[in-house]
N, C-alpha and C positions, 0 to 999 in steps of 0.2 A: 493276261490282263489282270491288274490291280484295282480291284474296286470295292466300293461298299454303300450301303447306301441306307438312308435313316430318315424317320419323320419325330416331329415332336408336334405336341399336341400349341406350345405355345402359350403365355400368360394369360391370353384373356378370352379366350374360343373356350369352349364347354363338351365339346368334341372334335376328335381329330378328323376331318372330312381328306387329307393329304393322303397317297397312298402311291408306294415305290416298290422296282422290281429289278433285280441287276442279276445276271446271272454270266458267266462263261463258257455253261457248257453249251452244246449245241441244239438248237428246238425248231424242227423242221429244216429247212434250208441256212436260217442264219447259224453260227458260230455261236455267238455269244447277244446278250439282249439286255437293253436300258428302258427302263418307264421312269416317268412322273407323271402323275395326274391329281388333280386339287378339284376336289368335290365341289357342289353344290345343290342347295336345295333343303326346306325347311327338317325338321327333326333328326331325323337319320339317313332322310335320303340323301345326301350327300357325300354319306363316306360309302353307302351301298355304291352309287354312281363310279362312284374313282375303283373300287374295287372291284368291279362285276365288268368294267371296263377292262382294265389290265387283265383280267383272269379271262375274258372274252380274247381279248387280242391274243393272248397265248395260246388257247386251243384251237383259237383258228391257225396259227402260225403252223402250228405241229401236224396240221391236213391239207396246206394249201398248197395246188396245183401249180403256182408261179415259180418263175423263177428269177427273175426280175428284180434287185434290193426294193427300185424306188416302186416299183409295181405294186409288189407285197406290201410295201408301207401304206400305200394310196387304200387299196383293196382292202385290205383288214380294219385300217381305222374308219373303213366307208361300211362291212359288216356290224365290226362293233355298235357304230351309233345308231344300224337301225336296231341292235338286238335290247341295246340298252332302251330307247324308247316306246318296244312292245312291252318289255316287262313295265315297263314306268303304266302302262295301259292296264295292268293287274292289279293297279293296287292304289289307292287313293292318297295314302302317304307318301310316294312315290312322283307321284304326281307334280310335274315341272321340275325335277330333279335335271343336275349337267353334270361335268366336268371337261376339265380342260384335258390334254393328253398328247405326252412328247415321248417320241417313240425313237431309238437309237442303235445301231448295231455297225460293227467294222470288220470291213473286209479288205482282206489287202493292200493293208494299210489307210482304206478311203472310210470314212465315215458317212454315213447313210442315217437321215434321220427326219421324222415327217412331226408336223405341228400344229396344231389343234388348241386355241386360246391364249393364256398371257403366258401360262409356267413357259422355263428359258431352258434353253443350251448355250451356254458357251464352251469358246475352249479357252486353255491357257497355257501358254509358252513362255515365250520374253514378254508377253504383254495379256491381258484377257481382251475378251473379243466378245459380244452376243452374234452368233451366227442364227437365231429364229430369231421370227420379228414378232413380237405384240399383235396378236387381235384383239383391239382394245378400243377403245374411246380416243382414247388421248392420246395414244401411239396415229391415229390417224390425224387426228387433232396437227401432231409434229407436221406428219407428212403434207399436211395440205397450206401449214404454214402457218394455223392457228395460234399455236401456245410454239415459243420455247424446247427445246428437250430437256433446260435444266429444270423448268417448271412443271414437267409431267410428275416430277415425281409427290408434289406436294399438291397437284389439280385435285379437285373435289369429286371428279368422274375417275380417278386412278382404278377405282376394282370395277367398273364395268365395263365387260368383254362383248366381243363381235360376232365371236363365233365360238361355241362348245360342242361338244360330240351331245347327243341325244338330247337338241334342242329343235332343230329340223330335221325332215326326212334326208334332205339333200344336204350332206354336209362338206365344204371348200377346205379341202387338203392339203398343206404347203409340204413340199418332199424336195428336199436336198442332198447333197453329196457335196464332201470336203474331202483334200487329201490332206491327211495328218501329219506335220512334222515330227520330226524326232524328239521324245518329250513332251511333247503334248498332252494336256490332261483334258477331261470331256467332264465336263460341269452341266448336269441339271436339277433344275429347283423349282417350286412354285414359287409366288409372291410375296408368303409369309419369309424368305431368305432376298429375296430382289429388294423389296420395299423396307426394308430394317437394316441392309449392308450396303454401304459403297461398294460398288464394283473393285474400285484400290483396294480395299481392305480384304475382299474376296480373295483378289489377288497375294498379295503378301500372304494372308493365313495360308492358303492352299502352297503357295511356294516355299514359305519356311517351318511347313509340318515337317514331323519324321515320314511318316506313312497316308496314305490315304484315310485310315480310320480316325488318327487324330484331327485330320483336316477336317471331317463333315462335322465330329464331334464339336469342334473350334468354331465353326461356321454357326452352326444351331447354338451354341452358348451366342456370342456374338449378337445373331438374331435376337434372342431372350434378353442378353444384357441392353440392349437396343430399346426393348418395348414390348417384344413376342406377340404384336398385336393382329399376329393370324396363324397358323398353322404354320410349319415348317417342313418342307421336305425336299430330301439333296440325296441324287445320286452323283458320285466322284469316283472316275475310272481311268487309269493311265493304262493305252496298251503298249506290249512289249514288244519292240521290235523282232524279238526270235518268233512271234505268234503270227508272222505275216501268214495270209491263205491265198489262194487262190483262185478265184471268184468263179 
């Protein structure tokens, strides 16, 4: 697998609350593993949030008793959010802290990946595609007939979400599985890259980079040349066809 993955703090944020995690090797049962997650919550709890999330998801990964891709996915980001919301109970700063959290891993070609708030997954082949949906305001807004989709992107509820990890006890999972064509690249980001980039332009940067590093580097300029009016963070991973496993 080819990937990399980056955040930027962005023009007008005062701290990076975005926090990403890519790796290939293997940790616990999966092969290889994708995060984003996009902070929140007033001073610093924000970027605690996104980070203490990811790094929670991973130790539990590396002890968990499933075997199951979409099991594991459901189950770890259901531990995560309560461990994240007893420490938020330690500490007053803390205190109503979230984040969002997109979790991603490929086996056998099939992509496996669970969703938690607005940050995205796409992929992109001959075309881009978002395969997570929004837990949002305005994404239900779409679905129920309300607004437009071309107007979501300019609605005045665009940043408020439906659902975040370590904002209820009980937190609603979305877990998927895709089989991945040949070529295919696996794009995730939070907001500060969705809300600053056409999807086209996504497109085309990622398709006529040299490598995956130029592309996310591309994408985050992009985003900043745009506005940078929130945080930025992008993982970008093509797997290779010789890395098929065996589930």
């Amino acid at each position: 697998m080819k990937y990399y993955a980056m955040t930027d703090i962005g023009r007008k944020r005062e701290v990076n609350q975005d926090y990403v995690f890519a790796t290939d090797s293997p940790i616990g049962p999966f092969p290889n593993l994708l995060i984003v997650a996009d902070g929140m919550g007033g001073h610093k709890a924000g970027d605690f949030a996104s980070k203490f999330t990811v790094e929670t998801f991973i130790k539990e990964l590396e002890k968990t008793p499933l075997d199951k891709p979409k099991e594991i996915l459901k189950n770890i980001t259901e531990i995560a959010n309560k461990k994240l919301i007893q420490v938020a109970g330690t500490d007053v700063k803390l205190d109503g802290m979230g984040t969002t959290l997109v979790v991603a891993t490929v086996l056998a070609n099939t992509l496996y990946f669970s969703n938690v708030g607005d940050s995205r997954l796409y992929v992109i082949g001959d075309k881009i595609r978002q395969l997570s949906k929004d837990h949002s305001v305005v994404e239900e807004l779409v679905r129920l007939g309300g607004i437009k989709a071309e107007d979501a992107k300019n609605h005045p509820d665009k940043n408020k979400i439906t659902r975040a990890i370590g904002v209820t006890d009980d937190v609603e999972v979305d877990v998927y599985e895709y089989r991945l064509k040949r070529g295919e690249y696996i794009l995730m980001c939070t907001d500060g890259l969705s809300n600053m980039v056409e999807d086209e332009d996504v497109f085309d940067i990622v398709k006529c980079s040299r490598d995956v590093v130029e592309a996310v580097e591309m994408l985050i300029d992009r985003a900043n040349e745009n506005g940078g009016g929130d945080n930025i963070g992008v993982v970008l991973a093509k797997p290779l066809q010789e890395e098929v496993r065996v589930w």
